[in-house]
C-alpha positions in Angstrom: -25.7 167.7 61.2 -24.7 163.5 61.6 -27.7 161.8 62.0 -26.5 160.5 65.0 -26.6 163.5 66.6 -29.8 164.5 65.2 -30.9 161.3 66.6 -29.9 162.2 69.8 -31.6 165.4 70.1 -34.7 164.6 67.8 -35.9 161.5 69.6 -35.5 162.9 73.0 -37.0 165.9 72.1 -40.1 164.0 71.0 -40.4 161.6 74.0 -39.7 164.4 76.7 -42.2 166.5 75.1 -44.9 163.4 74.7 -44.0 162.7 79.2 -44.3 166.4 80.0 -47.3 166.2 78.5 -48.9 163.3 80.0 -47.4 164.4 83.6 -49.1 167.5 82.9 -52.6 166.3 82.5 -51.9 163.4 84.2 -54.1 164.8 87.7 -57.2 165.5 86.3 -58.6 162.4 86.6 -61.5 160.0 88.3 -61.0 158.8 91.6 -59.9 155.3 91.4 -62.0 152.1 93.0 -59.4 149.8 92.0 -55.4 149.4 91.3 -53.3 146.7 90.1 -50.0 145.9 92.3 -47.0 147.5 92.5 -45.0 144.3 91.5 -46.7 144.3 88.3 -46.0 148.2 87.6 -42.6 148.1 88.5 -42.1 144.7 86.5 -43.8 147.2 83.4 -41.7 150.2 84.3 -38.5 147.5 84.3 -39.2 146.8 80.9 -40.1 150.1 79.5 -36.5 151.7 81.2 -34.8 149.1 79.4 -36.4 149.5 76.1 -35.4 152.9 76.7 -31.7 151.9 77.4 -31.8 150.1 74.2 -32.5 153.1 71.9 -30.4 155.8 73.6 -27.2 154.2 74.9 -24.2 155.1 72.7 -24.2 151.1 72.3 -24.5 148.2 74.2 -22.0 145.1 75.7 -23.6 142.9 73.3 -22.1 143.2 70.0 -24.7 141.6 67.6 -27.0 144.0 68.9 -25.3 146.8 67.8 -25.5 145.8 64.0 -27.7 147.3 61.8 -30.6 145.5 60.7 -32.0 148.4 58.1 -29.2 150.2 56.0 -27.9 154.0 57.1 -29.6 156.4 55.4 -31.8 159.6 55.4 -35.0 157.4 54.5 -35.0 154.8 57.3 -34.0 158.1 59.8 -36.7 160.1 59.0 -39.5 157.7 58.2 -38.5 156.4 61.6 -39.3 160.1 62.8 -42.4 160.1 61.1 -43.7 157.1 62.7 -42.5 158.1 66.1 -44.5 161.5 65.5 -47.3 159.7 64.2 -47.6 157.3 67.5 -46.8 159.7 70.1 -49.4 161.9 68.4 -52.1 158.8 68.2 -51.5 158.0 72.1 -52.3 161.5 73.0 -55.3 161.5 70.7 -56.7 158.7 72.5 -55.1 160.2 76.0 -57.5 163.3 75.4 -60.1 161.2 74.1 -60.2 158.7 77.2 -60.6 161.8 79.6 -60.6 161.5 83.3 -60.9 157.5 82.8 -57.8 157.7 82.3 -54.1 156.0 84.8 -51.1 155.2 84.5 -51.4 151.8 86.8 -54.3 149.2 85.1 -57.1 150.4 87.2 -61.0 150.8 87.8 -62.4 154.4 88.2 -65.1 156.1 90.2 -68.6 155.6 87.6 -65.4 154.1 84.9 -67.4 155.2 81.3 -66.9 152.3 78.7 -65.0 154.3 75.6 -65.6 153.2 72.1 -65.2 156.2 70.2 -62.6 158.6 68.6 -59.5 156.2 68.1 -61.2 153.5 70.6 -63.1 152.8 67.7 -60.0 151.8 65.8 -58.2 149.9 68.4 -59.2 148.9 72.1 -56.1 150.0 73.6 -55.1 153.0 71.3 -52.4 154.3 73.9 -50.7 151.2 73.7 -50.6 151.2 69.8 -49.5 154.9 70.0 -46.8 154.0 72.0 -45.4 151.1 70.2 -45.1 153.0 67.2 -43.1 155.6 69.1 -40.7 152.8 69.6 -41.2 151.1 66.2 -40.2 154.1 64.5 -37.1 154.3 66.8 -36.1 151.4 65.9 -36.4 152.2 62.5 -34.4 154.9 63.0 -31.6 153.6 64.6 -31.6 150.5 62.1 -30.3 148.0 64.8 -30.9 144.7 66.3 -31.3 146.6 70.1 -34.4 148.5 68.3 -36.1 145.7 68.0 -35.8 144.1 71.3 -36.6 147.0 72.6 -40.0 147.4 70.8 -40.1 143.5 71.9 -39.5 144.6 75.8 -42.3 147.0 75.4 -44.8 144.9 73.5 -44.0 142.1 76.2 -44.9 145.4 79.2 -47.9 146.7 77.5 -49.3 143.0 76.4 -48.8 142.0 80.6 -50.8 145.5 81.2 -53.7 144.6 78.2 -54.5 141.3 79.2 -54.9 142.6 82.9 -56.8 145.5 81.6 -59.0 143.5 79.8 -60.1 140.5 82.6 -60.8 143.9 84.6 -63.1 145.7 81.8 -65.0 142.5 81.1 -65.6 141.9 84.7 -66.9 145.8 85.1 -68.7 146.2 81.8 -69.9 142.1 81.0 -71.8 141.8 77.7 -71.2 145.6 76.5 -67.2 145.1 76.8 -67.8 141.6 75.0 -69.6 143.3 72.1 -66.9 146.1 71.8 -64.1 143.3 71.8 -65.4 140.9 69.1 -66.1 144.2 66.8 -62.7 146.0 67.5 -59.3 145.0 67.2 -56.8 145.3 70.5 -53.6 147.1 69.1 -53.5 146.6 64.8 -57.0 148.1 63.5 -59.2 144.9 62.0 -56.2 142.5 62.2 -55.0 142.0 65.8 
């Protein structure tokens, strides 16, 4: 089979599979207290439809972004696979993990728990790191320039959402949310 084609049934099989999931468990949670605009969703969602465009279009109007960066080959495909796996896999962890504090939208729940354990201990926004490995290792896979801008479309939408998240959680949880931030990293555990 062309890896193009197993491209094109591979990836989509692993990010369909990933959404089902999170639609599926995606009602039991809290009640929520408070919810950032829909400008600033759709603006997210925007970004993330476009990353998507980038990685599963047969190709795009712009040229450049059609050449490979990374050579054609079984090792960039499948370590791009493995790192897709690997991220989609981490964001659930922390999905499960995170429990019924968990939304879609950058919001404040009913008695919101502070989390700092499981993969919160690794990163403070583990979802987000999850999910842009799942769009690194696209990238990887499909070894062009449109790879990487979309990883940097949905760095840009999750970095919008973090900062947000963040003021929130500091507002909510003060000095305790203070502490967890100066011992553990946002998105790259111990460096960033």
């Amino acid at each position: 089979m062309p890896m193009s084609l197993l491209y094109s049934w591979l990836f989509p099989a692993m990010w369909v599979s990933y959404l089902t999931y999170w639609w599926a468990v995606s009602r039991n949670v809290k009640e929520t207290e408070r919810q950032e605009s829909a400008p600033s969703r759709l603006t997210r969602m925007v970004l993330i439809v476009g990353a998507f465009a980038l990685l599963w279009l047969p190709s795009v109007p712009l040229p450049l972004l059609n050449e490979r960066f990374l050579p054609l080959g079984l090792w960039c495909f499948w370590s791009g696979a493995a790192i897709t796996a690997g991220g989609l896999l981490f964001s659930v962890w922390a999905r499960r993990h995170l429990g019924k504090n968990w939304s879609q939208a950058v919001t404040l729940k009913e008695d919101h728990e502070l989390i700092t354990s499981g993969p919160y201990a690794l990163v403070r926004h583990p979802i987000y790191t999850g999910l842009l490995l799942g769009f690194i290792g696209c990238a990887v896979a499909r070894g062009e320039w449109r790879g990487l801008l979309a990883v940097a479309l949905v760095f840009i939408a999750l970095w919008r959402k973090l900062r947000l998240e963040e003021e929130w959680l500091r507002e909510h949880f003060g000095a305790s949310y203070e502490t967890y931030s100066r011992q553990v990293a946002a998105l790259v555990p111990w460096v960033f």
